[in-house]
C-alpha positions as CSV (number, residue, x, y, z in Angstrom):
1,X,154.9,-45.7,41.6
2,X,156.9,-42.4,41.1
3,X,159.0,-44.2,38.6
4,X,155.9,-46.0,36.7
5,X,154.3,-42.7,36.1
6,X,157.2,-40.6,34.6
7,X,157.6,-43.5,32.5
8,X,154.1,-43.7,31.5
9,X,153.9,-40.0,31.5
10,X,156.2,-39.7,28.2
11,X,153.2,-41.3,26.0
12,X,151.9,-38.1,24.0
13,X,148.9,-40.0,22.8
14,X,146.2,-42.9,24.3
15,X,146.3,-46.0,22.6
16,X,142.8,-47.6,21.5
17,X,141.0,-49.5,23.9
18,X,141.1,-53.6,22.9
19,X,138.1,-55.8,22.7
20,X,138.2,-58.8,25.0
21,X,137.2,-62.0,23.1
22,X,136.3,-63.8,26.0
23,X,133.9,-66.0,23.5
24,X,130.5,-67.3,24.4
25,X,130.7,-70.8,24.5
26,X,131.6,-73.0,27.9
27,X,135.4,-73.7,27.2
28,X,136.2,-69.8,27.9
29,X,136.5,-68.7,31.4
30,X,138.6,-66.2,33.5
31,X,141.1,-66.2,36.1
32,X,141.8,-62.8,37.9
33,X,145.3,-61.7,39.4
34,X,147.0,-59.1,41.4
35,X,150.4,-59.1,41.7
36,X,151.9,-55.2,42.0
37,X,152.5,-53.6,38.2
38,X,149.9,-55.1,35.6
39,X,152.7,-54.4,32.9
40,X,155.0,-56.8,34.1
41,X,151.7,-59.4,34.8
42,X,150.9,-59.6,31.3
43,X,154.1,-61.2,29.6
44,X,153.8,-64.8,31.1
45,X,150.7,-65.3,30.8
46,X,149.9,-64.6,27.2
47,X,152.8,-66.7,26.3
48,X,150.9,-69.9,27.6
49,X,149.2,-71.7,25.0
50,X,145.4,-72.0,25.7
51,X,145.0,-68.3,27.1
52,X,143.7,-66.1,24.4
53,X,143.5,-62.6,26.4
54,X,145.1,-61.2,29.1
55,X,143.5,-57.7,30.2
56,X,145.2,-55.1,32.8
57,X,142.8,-53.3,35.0
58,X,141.4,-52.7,38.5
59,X,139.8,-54.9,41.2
60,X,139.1,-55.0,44.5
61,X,137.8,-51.6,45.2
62,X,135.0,-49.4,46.2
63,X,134.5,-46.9,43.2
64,X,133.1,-47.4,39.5
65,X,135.4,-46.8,36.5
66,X,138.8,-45.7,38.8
67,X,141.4,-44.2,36.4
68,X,145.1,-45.7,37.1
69,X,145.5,-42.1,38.9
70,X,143.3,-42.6,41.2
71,X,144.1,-45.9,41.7
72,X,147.7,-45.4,42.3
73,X,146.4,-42.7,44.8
74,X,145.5,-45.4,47.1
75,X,141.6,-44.2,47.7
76,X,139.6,-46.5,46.0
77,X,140.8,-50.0,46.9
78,X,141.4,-51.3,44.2
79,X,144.5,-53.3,43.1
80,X,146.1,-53.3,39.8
81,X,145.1,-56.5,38.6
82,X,145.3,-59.2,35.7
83,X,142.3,-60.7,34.2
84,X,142.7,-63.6,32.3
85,X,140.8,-65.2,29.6
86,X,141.4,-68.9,28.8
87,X,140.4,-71.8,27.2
88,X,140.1,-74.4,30.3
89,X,140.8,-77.5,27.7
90,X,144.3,-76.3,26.9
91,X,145.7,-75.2,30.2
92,X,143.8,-75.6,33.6
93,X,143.6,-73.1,36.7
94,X,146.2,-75.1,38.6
95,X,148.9,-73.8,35.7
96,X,147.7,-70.3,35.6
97,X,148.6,-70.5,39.9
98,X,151.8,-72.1,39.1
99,X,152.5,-69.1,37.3
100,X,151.4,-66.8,39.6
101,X,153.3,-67.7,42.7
102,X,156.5,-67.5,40.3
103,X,155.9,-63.8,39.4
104,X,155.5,-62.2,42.7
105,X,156.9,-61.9,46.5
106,X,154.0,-62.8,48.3
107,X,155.5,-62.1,51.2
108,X,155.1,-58.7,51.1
109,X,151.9,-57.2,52.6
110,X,153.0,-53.4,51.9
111,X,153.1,-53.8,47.8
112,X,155.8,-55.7,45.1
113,X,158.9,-54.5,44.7
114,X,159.5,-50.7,44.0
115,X,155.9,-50.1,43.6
116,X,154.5,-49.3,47.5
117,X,151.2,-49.0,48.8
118,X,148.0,-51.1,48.9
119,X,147.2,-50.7,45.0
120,X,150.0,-52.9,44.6
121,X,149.3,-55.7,46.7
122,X,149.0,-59.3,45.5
123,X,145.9,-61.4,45.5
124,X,143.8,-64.4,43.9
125,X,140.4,-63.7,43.1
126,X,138.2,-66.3,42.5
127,X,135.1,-66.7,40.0
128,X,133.4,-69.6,42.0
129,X,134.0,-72.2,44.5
130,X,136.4,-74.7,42.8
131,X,138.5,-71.4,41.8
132,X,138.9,-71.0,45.9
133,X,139.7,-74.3,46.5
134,X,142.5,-74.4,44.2
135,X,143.7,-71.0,45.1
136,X,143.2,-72.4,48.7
137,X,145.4,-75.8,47.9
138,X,147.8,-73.8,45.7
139,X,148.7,-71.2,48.8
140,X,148.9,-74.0,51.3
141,X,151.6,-75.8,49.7
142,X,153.4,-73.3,48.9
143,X,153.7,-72.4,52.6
144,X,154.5,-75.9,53.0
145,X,157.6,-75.9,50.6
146,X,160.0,-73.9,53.1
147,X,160.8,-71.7,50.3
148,X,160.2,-68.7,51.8
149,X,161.4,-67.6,55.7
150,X,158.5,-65.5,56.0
151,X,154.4,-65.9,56.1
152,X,152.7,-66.3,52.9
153,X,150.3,-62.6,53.1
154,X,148.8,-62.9,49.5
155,X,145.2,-62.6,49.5
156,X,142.4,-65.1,48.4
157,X,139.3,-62.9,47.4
158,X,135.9,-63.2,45.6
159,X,135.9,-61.5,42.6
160,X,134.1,-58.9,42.3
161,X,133.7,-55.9,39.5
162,X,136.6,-55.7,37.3
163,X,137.6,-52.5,35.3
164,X,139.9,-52.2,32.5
165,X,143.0,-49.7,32.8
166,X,143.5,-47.1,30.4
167,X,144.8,-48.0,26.7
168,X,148.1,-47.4,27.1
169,X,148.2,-49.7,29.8
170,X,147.4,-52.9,27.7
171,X,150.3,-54.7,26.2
172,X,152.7,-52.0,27.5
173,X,155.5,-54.7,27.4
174,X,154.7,-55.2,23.4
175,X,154.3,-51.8,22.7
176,X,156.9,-50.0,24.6
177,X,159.3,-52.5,24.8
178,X,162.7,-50.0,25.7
179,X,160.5,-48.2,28.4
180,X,159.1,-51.4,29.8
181,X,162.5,-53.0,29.9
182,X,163.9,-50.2,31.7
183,X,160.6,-50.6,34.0
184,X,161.4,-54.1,34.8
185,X,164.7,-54.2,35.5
186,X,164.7,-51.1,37.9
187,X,162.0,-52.4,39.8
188,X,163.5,-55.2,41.1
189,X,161.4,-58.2,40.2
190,X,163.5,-60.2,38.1
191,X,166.5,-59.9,40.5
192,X,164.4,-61.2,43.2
193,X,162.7,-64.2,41.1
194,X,165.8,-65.3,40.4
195,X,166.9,-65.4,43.9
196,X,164.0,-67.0,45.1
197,X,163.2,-69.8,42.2
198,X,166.7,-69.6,40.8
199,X,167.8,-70.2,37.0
200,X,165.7,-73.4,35.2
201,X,164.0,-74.3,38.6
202,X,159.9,-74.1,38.7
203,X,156.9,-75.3,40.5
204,X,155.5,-78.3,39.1
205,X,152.7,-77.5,36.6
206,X,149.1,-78.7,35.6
207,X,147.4,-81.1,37.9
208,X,150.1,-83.4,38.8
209,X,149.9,-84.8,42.2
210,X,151.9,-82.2,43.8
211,X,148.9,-80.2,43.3
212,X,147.1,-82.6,46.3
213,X,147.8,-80.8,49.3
214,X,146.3,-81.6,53.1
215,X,145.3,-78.2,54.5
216,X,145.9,-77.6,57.8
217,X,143.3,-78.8,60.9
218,X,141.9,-75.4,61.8
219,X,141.2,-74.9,57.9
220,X,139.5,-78.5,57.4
221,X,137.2,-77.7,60.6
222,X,136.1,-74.6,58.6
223,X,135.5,-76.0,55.1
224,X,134.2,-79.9,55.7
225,X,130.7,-80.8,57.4
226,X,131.1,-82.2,61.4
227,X,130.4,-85.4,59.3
228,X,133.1,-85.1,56.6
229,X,135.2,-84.3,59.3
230,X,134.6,-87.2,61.6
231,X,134.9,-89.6,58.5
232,X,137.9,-88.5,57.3
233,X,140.2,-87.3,59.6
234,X,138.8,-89.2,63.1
235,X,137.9,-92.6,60.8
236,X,133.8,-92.1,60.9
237,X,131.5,-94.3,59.3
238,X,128.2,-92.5,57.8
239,X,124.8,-93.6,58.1
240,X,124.3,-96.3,55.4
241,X,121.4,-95.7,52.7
242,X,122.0,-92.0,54.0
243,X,124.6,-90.7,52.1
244,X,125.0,-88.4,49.3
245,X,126.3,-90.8,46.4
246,X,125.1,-94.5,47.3
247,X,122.4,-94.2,44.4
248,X,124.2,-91.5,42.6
249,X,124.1,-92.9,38.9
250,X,125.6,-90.0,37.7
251,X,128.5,-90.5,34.9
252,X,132.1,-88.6,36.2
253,X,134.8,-89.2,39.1
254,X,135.0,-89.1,42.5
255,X,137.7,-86.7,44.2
256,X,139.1,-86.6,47.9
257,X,136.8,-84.1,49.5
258,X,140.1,-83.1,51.1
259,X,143.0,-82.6,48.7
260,X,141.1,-83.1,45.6
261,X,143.0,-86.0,44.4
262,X,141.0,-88.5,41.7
263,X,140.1,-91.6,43.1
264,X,137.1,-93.6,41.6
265,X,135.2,-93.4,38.7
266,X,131.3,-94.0,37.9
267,X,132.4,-96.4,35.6
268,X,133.6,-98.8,38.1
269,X,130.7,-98.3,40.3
270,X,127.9,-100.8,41.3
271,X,125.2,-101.2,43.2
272,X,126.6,-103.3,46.0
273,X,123.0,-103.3,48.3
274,X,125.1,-102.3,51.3
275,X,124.0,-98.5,51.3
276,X,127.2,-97.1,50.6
277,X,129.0,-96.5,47.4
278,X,131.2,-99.6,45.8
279,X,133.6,-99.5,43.2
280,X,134.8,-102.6,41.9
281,X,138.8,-101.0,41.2
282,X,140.4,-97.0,41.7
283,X,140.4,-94.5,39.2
284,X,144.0,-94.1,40.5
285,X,145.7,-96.8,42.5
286,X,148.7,-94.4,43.4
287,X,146.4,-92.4,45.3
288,X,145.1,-95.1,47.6
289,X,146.5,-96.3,50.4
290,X,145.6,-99.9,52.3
291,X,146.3,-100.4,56.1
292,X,145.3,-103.2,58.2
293,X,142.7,-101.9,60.3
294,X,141.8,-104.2,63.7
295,X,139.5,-101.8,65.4
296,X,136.3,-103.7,64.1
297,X,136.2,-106.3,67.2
298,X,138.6,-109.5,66.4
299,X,138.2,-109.2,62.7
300,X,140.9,-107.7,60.5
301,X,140.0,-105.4,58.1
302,X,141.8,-103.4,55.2
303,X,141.0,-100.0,55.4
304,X,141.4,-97.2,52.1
305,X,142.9,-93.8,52.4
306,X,143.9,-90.6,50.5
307,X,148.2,-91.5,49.3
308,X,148.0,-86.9,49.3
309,X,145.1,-86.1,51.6
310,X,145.5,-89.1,54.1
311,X,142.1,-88.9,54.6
312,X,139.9,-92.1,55.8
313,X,137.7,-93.1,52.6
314,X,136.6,-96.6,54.0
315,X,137.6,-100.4,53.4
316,X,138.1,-102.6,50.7
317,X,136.6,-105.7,50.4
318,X,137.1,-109.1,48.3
319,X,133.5,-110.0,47.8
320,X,132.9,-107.7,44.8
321,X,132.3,-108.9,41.5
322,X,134.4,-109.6,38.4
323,X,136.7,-108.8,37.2
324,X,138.4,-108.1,40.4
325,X,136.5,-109.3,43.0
326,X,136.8,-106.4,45.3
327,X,134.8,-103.9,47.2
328,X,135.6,-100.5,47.7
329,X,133.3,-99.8,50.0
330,X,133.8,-95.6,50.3
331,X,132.1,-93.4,52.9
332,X,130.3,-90.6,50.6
333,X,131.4,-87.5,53.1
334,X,134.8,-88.3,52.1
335,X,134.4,-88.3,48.4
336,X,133.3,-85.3,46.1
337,X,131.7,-85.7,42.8
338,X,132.4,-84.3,40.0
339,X,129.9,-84.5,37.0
340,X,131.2,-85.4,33.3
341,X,130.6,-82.0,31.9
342,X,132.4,-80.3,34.5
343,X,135.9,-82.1,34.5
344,X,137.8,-79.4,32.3
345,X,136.7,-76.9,34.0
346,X,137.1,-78.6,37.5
347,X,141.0,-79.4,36.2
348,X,139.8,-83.0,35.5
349,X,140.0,-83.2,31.6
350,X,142.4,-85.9,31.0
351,X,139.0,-87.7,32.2
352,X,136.8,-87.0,30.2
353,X,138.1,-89.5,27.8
354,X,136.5,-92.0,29.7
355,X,133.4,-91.1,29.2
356,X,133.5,-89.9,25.5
């Protein structure tokens, strides 16, 4: 902190306060970040094409309009913090948290790098629920990775009132680039990135399906239903005729309610008569898995799960009709919908072609 102030200290005059152009229409929304000095925040994400504003400021706190000061004083609670407007079409939430998790040590719980103290902490705050479950999926594997020795202590918040820091704090890399440099490189950061993600190497990026992550039991039994629990993970069946999508008519996909992974699509579904939804193919055959299933009394069975999420969805039949004469028979506990007109901004886009 010490070292970011003198720095910022040799500015003899404020800089003029930029507009956000976070737009008005539906493609524009926001992702907001924490993680330690906004100045060195900024860089990789405005270099990503599809973000049109990236805004340093302060979240988290307790106080109205903090100045970076008081902030850096520790009293208010609030973090220095990222906001980031972005055009949902072009590049998806799931990118932006690649991104993240490359620019920080979230391992540390006591600030990043040379900047101490709880203003500098990292965290993901969310704007709504699908936010969270990303952020959620996102954090999970990359405990799950073994690429760091120590517990993953990065935050995943609502967010809540965000204000923006003081002029000279915006763009600080473009407009002081000797002083940011000399910011950077004496703080640590960049020596440490390298050692941890080393020269060339990255998380994947987008929604591949290294985005489809199993959380772990205790955190299923706190997000699913007792009944999307018992479906999926102890092979339930639901009540047929009473379930949530055996008459949805709806146009969109239908995602693991686990890991989020696309699996069928309203344009393969039909009305079967047997009370739960059927699909007459996958959305995505790499992400279903057939096992013979002998629990029904002597009869054999081929029962459908999650390839990422291993989750039960139900059994596959081959009295469907044409073309392919099967059945997916799903359970709708273990399925989540998502609409047509939310696909881009659920990370689904590369859908919505389907239904165009």
């Amino acid at each position: 902190m010490i070292l970011k102030l003198f720095i910022g200290s040799l500015l003899f005059l404020p800089l003029l306060l930029t507009n956000v152009n976070a737009g008005s229409g539906p493609a524009v929304e926001k992702a907001t970040f924490a993680g330690g000095c906004f100045w060195c925040m900024e860089p990789p994400f405005e270099k990503l094409d599809g973000v049109k504003e990236v805004i340093s400021g302060y979240a988290g706190g307790h106080t109205v309009n903090p100045t970076y000061e008081e902030v850096s004083a520790g009293g208010t609670g609030h973090l220095e913090t990222v906001e980031i407007v972005y055009d949902p079409a072009k590049v998806n939430y799931e990118k932006l948290l690649d991104v993240f998790w490359r620019q920080i040590n979230p391992t540390d719980a006591g600030g990043q790098f040379v900047d101490r103290g709880t203003s500098y902490k990292s965290a993901i705050f969310y704007h709504n629920e699908e936010q969270r479950r990303l952020a959620e999926l996102s954090k999970g594997k990359l405990e799950q990775s073994g690429r760091f020795d120590k517990p993953i202590v990065t935050e995943i918040r609502p967010a809540g009132p965000f204000y923006r820091a003081e002029g000279y704090h915006q763009d600080y890399w473009k407009k002081n680039p000797v002083r940011y440099k000399f910011y950077r490189y004496n703080s640590g950061r960049d020596q440490y990135l390298e050692k941890i993600w080393g020269k060339g190497d990255a998380m994947p990026t987008g929604k591949t399906e290294d985005a489809y992550v199993k959380p772990t039991k205790e955190e299923l039994k706190k997000r699913l239903t007792p009944l999307q629990y018992k479906v999926t993970q102890e092979e339930g069946t639901e009540p047929a005729f009473r379930n949530e999508y055996a008459d949805n008519h709806k146009p969109g996909i239908y995602v693991d309610i686990v890991s989020g992974e696309p699996l069928f699509s309203s344009t393969d579904k039909y009305e079967s008569g047997t009370g739960w939804p059927s699909f007459t193919k996958p959305l995505e055959p790499a992400n279903i898995v057939e096992k013979e299933d002998r629990t029904w009394f002597l009869s054999v069975r081929t029962e459908v799960r999650s390839k990422h999420g291993d989750s039960h969805l139900g059994h596959v039949f081959n009295d469907g009709p044409r073309p392919t004469g099967l059945r997916y028979c799903m359970n709708s506990a273990a399925l989540r919908f998502i609409p047509k007109e939310d696909l881009v901004k659920s990370g689904y886009g590369k859908y919505a072609k389907l239904f165009e």
